[in-house]
Each structure stands twice: as structure tokens, then as C-alpha cells.
C-alpha positions as CSV (number, residue, x, y, z in Angstrom):
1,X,0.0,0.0,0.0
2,X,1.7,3.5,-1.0
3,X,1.3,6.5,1.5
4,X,-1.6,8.4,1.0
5,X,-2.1,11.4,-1.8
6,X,-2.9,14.9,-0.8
7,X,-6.3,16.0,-2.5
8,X,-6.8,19.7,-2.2
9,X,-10.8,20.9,-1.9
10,X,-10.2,23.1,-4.6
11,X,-12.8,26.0,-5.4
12,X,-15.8,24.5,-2.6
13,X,-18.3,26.6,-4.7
14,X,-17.1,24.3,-7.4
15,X,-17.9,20.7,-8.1
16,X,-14.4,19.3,-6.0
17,X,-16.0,18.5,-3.1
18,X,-18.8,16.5,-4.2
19,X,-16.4,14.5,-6.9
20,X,-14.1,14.4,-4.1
21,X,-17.1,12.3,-1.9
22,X,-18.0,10.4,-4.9
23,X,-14.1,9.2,-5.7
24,X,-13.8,7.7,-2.5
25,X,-16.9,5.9,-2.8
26,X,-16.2,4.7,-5.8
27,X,-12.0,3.9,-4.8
28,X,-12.6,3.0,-1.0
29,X,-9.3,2.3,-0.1
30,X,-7.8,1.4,-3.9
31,X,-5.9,4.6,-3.6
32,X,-5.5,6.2,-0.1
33,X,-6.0,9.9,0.0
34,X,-6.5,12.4,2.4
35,X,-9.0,15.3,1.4
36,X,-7.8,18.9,2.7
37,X,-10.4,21.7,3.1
38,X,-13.2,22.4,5.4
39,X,-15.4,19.8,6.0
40,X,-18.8,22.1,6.2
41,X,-18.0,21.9,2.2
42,X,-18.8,18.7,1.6
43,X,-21.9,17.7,0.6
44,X,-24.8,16.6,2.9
45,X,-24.6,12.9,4.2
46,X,-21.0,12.6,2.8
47,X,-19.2,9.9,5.7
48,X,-15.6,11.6,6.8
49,X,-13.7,11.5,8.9
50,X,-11.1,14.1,10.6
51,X,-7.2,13.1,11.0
52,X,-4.6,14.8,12.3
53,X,-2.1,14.0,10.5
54,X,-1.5,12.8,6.7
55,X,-0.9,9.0,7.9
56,X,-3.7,8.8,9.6
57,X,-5.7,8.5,7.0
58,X,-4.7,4.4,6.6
59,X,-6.2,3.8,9.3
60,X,-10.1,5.2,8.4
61,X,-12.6,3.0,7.1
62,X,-13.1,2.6,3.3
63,X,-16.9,4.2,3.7
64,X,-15.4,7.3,5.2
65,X,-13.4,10.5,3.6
66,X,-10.5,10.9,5.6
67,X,-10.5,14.9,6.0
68,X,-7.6,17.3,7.2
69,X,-9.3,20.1,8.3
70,X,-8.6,23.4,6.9
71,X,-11.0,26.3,7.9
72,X,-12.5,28.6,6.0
73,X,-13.8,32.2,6.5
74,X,-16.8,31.5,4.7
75,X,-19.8,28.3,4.2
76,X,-19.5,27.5,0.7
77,X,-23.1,28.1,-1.9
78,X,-22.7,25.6,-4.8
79,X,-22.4,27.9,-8.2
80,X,-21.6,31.2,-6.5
81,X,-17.9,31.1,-5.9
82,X,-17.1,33.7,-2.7
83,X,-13.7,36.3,-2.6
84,X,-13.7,35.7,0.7
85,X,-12.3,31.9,0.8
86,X,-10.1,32.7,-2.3
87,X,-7.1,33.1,0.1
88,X,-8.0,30.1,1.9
89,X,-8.2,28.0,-1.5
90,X,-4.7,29.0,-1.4
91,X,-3.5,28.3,1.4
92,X,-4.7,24.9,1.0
93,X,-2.5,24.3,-2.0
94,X,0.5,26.1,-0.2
95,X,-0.3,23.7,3.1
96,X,-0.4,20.2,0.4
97,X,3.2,21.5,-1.2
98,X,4.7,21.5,2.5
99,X,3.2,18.5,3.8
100,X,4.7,16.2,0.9
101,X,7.5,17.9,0.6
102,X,8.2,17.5,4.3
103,X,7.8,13.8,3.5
104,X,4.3,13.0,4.8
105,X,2.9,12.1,1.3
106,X,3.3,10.4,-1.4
107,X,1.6,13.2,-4.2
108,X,-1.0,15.8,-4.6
109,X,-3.8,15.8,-6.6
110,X,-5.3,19.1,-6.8
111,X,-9.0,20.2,-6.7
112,X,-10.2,22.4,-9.6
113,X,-10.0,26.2,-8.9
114,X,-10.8,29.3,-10.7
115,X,-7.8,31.8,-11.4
116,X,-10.3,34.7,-12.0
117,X,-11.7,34.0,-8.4
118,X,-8.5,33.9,-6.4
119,X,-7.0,37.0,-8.8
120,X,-10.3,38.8,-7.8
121,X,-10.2,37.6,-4.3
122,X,-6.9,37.5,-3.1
123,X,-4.4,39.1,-5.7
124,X,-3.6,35.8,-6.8
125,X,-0.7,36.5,-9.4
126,X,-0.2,33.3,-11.3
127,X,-1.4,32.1,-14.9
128,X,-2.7,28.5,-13.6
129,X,-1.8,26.2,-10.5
130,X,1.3,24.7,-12.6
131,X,3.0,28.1,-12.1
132,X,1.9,28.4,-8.9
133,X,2.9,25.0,-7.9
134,X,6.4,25.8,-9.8
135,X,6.8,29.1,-7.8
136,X,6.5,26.6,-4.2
137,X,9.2,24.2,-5.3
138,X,11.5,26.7,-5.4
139,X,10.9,28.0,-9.3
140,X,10.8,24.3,-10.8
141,X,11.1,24.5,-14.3
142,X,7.9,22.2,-15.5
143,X,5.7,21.7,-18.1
144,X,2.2,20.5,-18.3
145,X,1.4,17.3,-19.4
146,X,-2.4,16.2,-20.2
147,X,-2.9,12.4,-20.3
148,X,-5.1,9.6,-20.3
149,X,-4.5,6.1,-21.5
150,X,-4.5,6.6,-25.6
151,X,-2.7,9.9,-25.4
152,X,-0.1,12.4,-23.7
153,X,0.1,15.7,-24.9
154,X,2.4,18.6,-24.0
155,X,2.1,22.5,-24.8
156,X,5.3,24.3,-25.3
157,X,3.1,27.3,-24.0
158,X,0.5,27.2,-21.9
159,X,-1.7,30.2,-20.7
160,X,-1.0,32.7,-23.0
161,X,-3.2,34.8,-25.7
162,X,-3.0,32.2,-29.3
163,X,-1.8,35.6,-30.6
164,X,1.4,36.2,-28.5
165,X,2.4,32.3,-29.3
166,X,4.5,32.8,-32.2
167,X,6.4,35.3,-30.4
168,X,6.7,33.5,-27.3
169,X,8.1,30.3,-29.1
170,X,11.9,30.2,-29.0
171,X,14.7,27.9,-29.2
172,X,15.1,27.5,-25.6
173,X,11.5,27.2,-24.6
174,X,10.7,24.8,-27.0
175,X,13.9,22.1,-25.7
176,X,12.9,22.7,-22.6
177,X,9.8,21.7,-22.6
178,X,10.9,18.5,-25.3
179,X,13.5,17.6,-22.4
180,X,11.3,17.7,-19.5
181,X,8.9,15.7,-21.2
182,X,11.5,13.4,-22.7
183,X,12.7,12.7,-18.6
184,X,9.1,12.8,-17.6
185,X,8.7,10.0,-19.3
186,X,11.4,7.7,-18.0
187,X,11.1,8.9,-14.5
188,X,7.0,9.5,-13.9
189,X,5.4,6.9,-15.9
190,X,8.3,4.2,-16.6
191,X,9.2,4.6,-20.4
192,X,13.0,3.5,-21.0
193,X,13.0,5.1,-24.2
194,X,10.5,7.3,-25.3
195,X,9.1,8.4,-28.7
196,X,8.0,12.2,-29.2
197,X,6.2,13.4,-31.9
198,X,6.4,17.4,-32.7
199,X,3.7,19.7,-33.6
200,X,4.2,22.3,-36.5
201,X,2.8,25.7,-35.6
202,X,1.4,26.4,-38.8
203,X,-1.8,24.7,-41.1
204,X,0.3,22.1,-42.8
205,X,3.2,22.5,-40.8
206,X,3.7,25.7,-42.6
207,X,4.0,23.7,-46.1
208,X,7.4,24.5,-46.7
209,X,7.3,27.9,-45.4
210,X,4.4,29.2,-48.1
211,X,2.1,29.2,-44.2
212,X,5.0,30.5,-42.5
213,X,8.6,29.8,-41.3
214,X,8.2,29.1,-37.7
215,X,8.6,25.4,-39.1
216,X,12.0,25.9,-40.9
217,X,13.7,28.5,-38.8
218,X,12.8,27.3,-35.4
219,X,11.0,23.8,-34.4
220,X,12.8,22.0,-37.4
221,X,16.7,23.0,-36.0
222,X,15.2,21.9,-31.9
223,X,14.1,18.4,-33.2
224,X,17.1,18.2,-35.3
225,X,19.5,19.0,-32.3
226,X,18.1,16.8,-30.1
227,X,17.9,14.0,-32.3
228,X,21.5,14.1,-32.9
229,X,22.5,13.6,-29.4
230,X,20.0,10.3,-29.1
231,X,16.5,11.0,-28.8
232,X,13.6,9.3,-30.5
233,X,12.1,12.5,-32.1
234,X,10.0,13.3,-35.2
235,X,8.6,16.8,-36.1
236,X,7.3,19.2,-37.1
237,X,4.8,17.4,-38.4
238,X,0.8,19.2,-39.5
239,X,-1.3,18.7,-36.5
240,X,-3.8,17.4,-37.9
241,X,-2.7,14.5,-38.8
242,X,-1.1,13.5,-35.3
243,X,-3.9,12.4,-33.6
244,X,-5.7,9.8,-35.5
245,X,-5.2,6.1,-33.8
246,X,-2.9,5.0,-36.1
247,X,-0.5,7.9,-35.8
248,X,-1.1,8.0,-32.0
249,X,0.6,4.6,-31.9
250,X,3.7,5.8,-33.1
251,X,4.8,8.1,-30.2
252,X,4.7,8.2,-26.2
253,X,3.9,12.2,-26.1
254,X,2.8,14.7,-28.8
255,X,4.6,18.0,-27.8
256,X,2.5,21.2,-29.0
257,X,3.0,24.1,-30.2
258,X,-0.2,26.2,-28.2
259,X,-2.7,25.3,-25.2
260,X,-5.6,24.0,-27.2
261,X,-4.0,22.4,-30.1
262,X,-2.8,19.7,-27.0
263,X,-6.2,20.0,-25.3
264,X,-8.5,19.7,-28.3
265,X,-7.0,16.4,-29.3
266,X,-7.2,14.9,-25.8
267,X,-10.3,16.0,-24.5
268,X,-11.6,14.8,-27.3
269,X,-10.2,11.5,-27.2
270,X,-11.1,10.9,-23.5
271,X,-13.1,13.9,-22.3
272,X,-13.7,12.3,-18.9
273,X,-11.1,9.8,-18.3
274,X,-7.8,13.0,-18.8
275,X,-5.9,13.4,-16.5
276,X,-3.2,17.2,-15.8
277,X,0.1,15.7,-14.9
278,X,2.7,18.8,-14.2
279,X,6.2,17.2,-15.0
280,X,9.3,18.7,-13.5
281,X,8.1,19.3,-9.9
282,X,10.0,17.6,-6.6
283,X,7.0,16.0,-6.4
284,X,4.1,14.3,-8.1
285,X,1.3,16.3,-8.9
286,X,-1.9,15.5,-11.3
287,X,-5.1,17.0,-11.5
288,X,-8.4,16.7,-13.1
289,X,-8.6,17.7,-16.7
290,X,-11.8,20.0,-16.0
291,X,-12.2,23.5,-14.1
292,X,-14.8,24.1,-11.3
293,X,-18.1,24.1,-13.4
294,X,-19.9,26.1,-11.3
295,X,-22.7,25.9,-13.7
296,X,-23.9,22.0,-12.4
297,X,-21.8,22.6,-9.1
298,X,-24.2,20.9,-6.3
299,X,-26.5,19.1,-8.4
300,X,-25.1,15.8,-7.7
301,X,-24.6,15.1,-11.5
302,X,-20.7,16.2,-11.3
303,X,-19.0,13.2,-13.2
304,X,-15.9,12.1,-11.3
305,X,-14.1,10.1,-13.4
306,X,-11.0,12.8,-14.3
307,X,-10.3,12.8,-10.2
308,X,-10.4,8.8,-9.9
309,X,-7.8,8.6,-12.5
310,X,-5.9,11.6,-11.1
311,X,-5.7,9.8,-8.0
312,X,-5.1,6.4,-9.6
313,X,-1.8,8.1,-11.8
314,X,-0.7,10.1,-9.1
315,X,-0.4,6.4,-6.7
316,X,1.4,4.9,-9.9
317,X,3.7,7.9,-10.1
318,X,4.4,7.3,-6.8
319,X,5.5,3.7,-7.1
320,X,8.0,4.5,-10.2
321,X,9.5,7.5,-8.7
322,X,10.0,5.1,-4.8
323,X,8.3,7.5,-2.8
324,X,5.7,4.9,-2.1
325,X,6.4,2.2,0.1
């Protein structure tokens, strides 16, 4: 049995702590995990339990949601996110990055939140939780990593305007995010030898520079470079033809150029079943590959398949990496 994950509550206005109640109904004790946020969030009649401390949470029944308490100011009203616990949905995810990297946990699985909220709330001055997350390990250079069992996908740039990404792209960004993934791979999910595919930028991958020369002048040279020194890499190739089953076969990871020409592909391959994975951390870290939806939040019709495989990947990450038991 590996040491519990950390799941973080998340937004409570959101839909994380009912999917949080429903995943460990459905998982019992499959995965350990230890819910933090304030129990008053969870929904009515959900069984829990309070530890106090992270291994604790072996020890509580499989019909009960072991619970480290973490106040908030506020009660939480399904839909109508509230300012006022913004800092707290922080703190929460600031509290998880101690605990595990003080060695009481194995991972964290995070809780959807929404940036606009805690921006709006509490001056929260990060893009997304990977930078957040990045900026608690220390500045952790880390990509993101979407993935579910037909497909990984990685976006050389994440949460940026699709007009500011062809100047954002350079030389350096792009390897980076090619060698993180590349390690990633070996360490995180046990792939001795892994096989990227590149994403042009342009329709076609530019078509020999008649849709523009992002293709020839920058991406072509990275895949080129790191090819030569031993890695199994192929690109730029046209985007839409990477994702097809066939093609999908013939690489570990797809490395993209912009957020939603990685997301598209995957969410539509496995809408519920994706899983955020941010590579390059101290730590393991995954996340459901859906935001808060406020919208159905309390309605008991929150589907919470994307957290049961969070949780299942982030136990297996675990296990690879030895910080299970």
C-alpha cells in the first residue's frame, strides 16, 4: 500500500467537493487519499472522517473520507464562488506542497480552482496552479502534461493569448519543454525510451514555409539538435494528422505548439477519463482535466471520473518514482 495522496478541496463553490465524496466511494481504499479543506464543504450525508495527521488516513474506514481540516472564512453556496475563501483555496494548495515535501505524502492531486476567483479575491498573481505550484518548489522548471491512456500531450506554451504564441516560441522554450517531457517520461510513468512526436505551428506545418517559417527557422533546428544527441524524435509534423489512432501509436507524447492544439486532441479523445500531470516538480502532482463548473456545481450530476484517474496516476507515479512504500 503506498502513503496516501494529498487532495486539495479546490474551489468548494465548485464541483471538487462532491467529486471528491464520490471518488472515495467509488475507490474506497484502492488509492489512499487524504481530502484537505473544510469539512462544512462537503456535501450533505458525505461519511468523513477528521485526521490529524496525513498518515492517519490508513487507518479510516473505506466508507469514510478521511479529512484534514482546513477552515474557511466563509460556508461555501454551490455555483456562486465567494472572494472571501479565495485566500484560503490557497492556502490549502501552499499547506499540500509543505506536507509532501516535508515527506508526509506520497503526491497531490489538486482540486479544480478558478484563477479569476482567487485573482479577484486575493491578488492571486499566477497564470494557472502549474506556475503556482512551480513558484512553491523553489521556481521548478515544469511543463504540463495532459494524459489519459490513448494519449499524452504537451504545450510548449500554456496560458498565453494564441496571438502572442509565435512570439513566445523560441529555441530555448521549445527544448525545454521537449527535455522535461522526454525525462518525464522515463522517470514518472516508466518509459526507458521514449518516442516524441512534434507539432508544427502552422496549417500544414507551414507547407514549406508558403504558411510561414516558424517550421524551418525554429522547431525544425530543436528536433534536429536533439535528435542528434540520441533521442527518438519526429517533427514538425501538420497537426492534424497527429492524432488519429494509427499515428497515435507511433509516439509516447505529442509536444505542441499552443494550449488548445494539446487540449482539443485529448479532450476529445477521452473527455472524462484525462488526466493534468505537471512534470518537472519535486514532487508528483496530477489534477483533473476540468475547471470548477460552477454551472452544475451541487447538483449531484458532477462526473468524477477525471479525479479517480488523477488519483489512480498520481499512486502509480508514486511507485516508479520510490516514494511509495
Amino acid at each position: 500500500m503506498i502513503a496516501p495522496v494529498l487532495l486539495t478541496c479546490g474551489d468548494p463553490a465548485g464541483v471538487g467537493p462532491e467529486i471528491s465524496a464520490a471518488a472515495r466511494a467509488q475507490l474506497g481504499t484502492e488509492v489512499p487519499f487524504c481530502w484537505i479543506g473544510d469539512p462544512r464543504h462537503l456535501p450533505e450525508r458525505t461519511p468523513w472522517r477528521e485526521v490529524a495527521t496525513v498518515a492517519e488516513a490508513l487507518c479510516v474506514s473505506a466508507d469514510d473520507l478521511p479529512v484534514l481540516r482546513h477552515d474557511f472564512p466563509r460556508p461555501a453556496i454551490p455555483g456562486q464562488p465567494d472572494p472571501l475563501n479565495a485566500a484560503a483555496v490557497i492556502a490549502v494548495i501552499a499547506r499540500a506542497v509543505a506536507l509532501i515535501r516535508s515527506g508526509a505524502a506520497s503526491a497531490v492531486t489538486t482540486g479544480p480552482i478558478n484563477k479569476k476567483v482567487l485573482k479577484d479575491g486575493a491578488g492571486f498573481g499566477f497564470p494557472g496552479h502549474t506556475e503556482y505550484l512551480a513558484h512553491l518548489a523553489g521556481g521548478a522548471d515544469v511543463v504540463m502534461m495532459l494524459a489519459c491512456p490513448d494519449l499524452r500531450v504537451v504545450p510548449a506554451t500554456i496560458h498565453i493569448p494564441l496571438a502572442e504564441v509565435p512570439g513566445a516560441l523560441t529555441d530555448g522554450l521549445l527544448e525545454r519543454a521537449i527535455r522535461i517531457t522526454h525525462a518525464g517520461l522515463i522517470r514518472d510513468f516508466g518509459i526507458a525510451a521514449p518516442r516524441l512526436m512534434v507539432a508544427g505551428l502552422n496549417p500544414h506545418a507551414g507547407e514549406g514555409g508558403m504558411m510561414g517559417r516558424e517550421e524551418i527557422d525554429l522547431i525544425a533546428p530543436v528536433v534536429a539538435r536533439l535528435a542528434a544527441l540520441g533521442m527518438d524524435i519526429r517533427g514538425p509534423v501538420s497537426a492534424d494528422t497527429m492524432f488519429h489512432p494509427i499515428a497515435r501509436a507511433g509516439y509516447d507524447a505529442a509536444v505542441c505548439m499552443y494550449h488548445d492544439q494539446a487540449l482539443i486532441p485529448i479532450k476529445t479523445v477521452d473527455f472524462a477519463g484525462g488526466v493534468n500531470v505537471t512534470l518537472g516538480l519535486p514532487f508528483v502532482r496530477t489534477s483533473p482535466d476540468h475547471g470548477t463548473a460552477f454551472d452544475i456545481a451541487g447538483r449531484g450530476v458532477a462526473d468524477p471520473t477525471s479525479l479517480i484517474a488523477a488519483l489512480r496516476m498520481a499512486a502509480d507515479m508514486t511507485v516508479r518514482k520510490g516514494t511509495g512504500p
